[in-house]
LOMILUM-859973 format. One line per 8 residues: number of its first residue (from 1); their letters; for each residue x, y, z of N, C-alpha, C. Coordinates in Angstrom, 3 decimals. Layout:
<vodrens>
NUM> A> X/Y/Z/X/Y/Z/X/Y/Z | ...
</vodrens>
This chain:
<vodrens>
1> XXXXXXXX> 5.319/23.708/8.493/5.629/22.499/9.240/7.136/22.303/9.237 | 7.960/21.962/10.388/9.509/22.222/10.699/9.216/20.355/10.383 | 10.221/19.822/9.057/10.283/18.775/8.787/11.842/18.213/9.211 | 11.749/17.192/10.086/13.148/16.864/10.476/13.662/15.994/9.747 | 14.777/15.567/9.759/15.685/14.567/8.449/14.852/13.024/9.061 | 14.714/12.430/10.587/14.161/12.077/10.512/12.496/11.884/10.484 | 11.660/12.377/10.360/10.291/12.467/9.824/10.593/12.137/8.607 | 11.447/12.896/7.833/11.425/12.298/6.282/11.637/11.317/6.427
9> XXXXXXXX> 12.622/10.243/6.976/13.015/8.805/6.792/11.736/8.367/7.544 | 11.672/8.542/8.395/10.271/7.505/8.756/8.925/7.343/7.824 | 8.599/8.631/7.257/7.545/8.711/6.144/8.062/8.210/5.239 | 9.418/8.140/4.614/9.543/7.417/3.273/9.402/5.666/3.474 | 10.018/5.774/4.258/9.813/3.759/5.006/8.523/3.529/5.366 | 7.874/4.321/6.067/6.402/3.458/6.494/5.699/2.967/4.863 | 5.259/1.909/5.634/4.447/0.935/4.138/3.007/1.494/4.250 | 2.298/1.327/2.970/1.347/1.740/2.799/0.021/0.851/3.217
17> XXXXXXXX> 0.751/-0.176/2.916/0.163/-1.474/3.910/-0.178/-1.576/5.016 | 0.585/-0.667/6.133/0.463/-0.834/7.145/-0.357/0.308/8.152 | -0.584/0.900/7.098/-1.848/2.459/7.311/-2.816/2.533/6.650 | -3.222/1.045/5.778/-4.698/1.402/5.078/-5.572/0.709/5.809 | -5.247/-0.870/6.668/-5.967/-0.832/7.702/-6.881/0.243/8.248 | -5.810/0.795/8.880/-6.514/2.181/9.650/-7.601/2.984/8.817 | -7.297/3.046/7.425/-7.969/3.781/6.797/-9.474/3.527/6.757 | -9.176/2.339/6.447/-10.607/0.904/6.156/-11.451/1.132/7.378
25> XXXXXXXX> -11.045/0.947/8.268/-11.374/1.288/9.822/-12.287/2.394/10.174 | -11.426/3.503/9.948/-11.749/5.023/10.245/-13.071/4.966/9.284 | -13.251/4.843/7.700/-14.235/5.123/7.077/-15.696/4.225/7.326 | -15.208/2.876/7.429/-16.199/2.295/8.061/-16.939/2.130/9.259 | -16.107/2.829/10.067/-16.307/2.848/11.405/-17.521/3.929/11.417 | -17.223/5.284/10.178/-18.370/6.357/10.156/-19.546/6.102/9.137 | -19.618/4.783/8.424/-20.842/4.533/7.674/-20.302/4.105/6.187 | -19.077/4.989/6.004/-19.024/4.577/4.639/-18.018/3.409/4.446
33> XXXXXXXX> -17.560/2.882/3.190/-17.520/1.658/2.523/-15.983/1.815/1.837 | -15.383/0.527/1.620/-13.761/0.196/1.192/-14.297/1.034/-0.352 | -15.244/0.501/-0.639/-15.134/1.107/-1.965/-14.902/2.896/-1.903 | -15.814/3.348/-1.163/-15.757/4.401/-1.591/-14.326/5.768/-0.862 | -13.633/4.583/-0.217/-12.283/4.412/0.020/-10.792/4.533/-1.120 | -11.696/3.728/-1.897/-10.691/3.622/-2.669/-11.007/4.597/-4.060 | -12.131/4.908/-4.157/-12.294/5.652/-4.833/-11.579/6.994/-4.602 | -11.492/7.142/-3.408/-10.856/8.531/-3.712/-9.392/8.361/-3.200
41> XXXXXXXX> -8.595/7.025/-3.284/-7.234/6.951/-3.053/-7.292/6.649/-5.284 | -8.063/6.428/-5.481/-7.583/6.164/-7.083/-7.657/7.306/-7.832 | -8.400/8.469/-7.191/-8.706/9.833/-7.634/-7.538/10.259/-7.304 | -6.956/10.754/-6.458/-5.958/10.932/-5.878/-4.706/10.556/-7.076 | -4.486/9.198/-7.056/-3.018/8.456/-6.777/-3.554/7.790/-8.793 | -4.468/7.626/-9.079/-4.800/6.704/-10.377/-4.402/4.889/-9.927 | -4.390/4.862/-9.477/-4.246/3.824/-8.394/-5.403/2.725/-8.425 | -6.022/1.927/-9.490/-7.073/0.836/-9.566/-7.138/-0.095/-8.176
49> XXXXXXXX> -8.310/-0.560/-8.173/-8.682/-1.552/-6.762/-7.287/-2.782/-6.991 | -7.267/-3.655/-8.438/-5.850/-4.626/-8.702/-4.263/-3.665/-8.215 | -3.913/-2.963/-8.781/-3.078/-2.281/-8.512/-2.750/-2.056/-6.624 | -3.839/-1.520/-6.161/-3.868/-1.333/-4.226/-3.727/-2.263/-3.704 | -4.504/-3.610/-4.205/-4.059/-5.038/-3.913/-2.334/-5.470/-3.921 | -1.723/-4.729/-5.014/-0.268/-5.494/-5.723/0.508/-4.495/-4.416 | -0.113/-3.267/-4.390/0.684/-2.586/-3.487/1.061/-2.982/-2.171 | -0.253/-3.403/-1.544/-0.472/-3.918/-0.286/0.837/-4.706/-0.119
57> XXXXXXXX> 0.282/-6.241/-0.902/0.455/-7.191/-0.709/2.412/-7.007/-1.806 | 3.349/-6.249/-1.809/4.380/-6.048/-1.928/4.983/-5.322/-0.503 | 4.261/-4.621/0.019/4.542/-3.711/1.083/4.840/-2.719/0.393 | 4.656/-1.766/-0.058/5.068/-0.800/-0.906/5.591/0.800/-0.290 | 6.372/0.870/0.514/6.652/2.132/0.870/5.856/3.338/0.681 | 5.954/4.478/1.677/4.914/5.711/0.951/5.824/6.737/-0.456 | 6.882/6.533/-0.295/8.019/7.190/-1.202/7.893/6.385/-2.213 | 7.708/5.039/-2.668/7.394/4.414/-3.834/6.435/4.159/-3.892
65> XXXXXXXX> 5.265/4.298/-3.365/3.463/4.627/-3.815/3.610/5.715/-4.440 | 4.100/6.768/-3.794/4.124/8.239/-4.108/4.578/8.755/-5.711 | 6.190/7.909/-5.425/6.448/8.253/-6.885/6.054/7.323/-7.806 | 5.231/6.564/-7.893/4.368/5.495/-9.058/3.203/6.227/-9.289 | 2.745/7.242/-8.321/1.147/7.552/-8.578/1.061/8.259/-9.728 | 0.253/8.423/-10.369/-0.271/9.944/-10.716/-1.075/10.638/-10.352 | -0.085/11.765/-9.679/-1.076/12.642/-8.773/-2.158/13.521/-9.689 | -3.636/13.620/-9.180/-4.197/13.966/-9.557/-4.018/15.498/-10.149
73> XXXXXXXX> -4.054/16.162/-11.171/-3.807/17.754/-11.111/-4.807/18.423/-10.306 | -5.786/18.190/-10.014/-6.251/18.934/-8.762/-6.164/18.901/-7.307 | -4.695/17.863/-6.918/-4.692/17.699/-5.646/-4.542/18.992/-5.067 | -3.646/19.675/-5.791/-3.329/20.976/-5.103/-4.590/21.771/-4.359 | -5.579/21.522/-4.552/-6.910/22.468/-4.260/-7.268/21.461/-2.609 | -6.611/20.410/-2.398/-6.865/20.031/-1.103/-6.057/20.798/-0.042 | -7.141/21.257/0.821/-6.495/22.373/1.527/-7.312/21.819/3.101 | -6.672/22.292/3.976/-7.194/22.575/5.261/-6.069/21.777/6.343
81> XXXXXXXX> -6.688/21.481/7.533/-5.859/21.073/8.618/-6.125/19.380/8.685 | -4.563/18.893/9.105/-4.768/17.619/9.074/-3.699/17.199/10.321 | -3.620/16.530/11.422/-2.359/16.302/11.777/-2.115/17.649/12.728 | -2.339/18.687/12.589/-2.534/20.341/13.287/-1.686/20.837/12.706 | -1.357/20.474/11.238/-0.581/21.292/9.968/-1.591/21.720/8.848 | -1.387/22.829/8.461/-2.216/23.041/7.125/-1.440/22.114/5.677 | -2.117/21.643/5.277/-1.925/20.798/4.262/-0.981/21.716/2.880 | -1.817/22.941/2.802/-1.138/23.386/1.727/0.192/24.543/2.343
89> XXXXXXXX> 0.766/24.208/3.391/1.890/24.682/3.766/2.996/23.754/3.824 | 2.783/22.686/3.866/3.776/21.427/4.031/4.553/21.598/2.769 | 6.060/21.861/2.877/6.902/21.915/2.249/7.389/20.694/1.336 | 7.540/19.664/2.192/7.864/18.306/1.654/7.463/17.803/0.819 | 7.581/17.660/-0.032/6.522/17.221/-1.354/5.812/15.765/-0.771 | 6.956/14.671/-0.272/6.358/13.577/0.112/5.432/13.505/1.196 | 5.388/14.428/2.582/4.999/14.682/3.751/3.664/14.982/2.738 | 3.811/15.926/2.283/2.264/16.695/1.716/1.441/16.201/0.875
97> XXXXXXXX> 2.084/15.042/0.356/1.252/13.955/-0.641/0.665/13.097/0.512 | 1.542/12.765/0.858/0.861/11.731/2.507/-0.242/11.558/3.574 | -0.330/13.566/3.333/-1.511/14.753/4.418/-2.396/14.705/3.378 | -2.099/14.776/2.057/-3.171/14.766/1.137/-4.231/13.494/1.271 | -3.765/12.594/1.439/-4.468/11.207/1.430/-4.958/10.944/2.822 | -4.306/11.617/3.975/-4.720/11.364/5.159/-5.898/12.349/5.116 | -5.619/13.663/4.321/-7.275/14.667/4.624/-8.478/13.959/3.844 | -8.155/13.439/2.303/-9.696/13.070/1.841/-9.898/11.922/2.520
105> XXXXXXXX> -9.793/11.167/3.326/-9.524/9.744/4.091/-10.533/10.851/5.369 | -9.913/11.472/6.035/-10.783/12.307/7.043/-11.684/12.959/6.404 | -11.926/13.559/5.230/-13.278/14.120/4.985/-14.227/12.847/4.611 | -13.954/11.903/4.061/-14.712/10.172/3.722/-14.900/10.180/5.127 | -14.465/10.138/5.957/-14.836/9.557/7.283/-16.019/10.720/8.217 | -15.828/11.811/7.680/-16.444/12.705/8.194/-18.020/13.063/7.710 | -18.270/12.019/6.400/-19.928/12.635/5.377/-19.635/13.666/4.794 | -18.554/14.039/4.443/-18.313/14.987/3.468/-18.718/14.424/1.793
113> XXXXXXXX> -19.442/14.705/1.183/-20.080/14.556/-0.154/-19.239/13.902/-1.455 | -18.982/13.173/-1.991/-17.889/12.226/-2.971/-17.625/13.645/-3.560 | -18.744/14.533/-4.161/-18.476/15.462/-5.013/-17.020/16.295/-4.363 | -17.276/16.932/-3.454/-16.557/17.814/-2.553/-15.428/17.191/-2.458 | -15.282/15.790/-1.903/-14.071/15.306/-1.833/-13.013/15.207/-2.600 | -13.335/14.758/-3.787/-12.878/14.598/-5.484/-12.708/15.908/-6.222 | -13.129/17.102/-5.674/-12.959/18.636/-5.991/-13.676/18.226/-7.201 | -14.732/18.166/-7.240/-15.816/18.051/-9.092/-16.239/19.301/-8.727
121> X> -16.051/20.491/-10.021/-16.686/21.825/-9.547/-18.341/21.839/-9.784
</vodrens>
């Protein structure tokens, strides 16, 4: 993925606030539930339901979500196409944390299995 100086500034500024809407949306729109939403942004990120609340409701940038999280050690195993980039080619560390949350967000929305999503072997 050819990352431009601005893409980085726009991804570090967009709030996280202002794309979980969408998220909420997209998953419910296909059957499933905020909870099980957030379950796999807390798998992900360690990120509690109080905590997503404080985030929201601060506006919290994706560059300071990002660097507060703890990324899961198995994010790396999230792989595939998101955006019409492969996820595990994205150079950017921040871009690719970002695709990370936008793919299990699209597999939740898609009936893909909690197990599968959460990489439980």
């Amino acid at each position: 993925m050819n990352i431009t100086s601005e893409h980085i500034e726009r991804i570090e500024k967009l709030t996280f606030s202002s794309v979980y809407p969408h998220y909420i949306t997209k998953v419910e729109s296909k059957g499933r539930t905020k909870q099980e939403l957030h379950q796999v942004i807390e798998w992900l990120t360690g990120f509690d339901d109080n905590k997503l609340q404080e985030l929201i409701e601060v506006k919290t940038t994706f560059r300071e979500f990002f660097e507060n999280a703890k990324l899961n050690p198995n994010a790396n195993l999230i792989k595939g196409v998101i955006c019409g980039y492969r996820v595990e080619e994205i150079d950017h560390p921040l871009t690719r944390q970002v695709r990370y949350l936008d793919k299990l967000v699209d597999e939740l929305a898609k009936g893909r299995k909690m197990e599968k999503i959460l990489r439980i072997p």
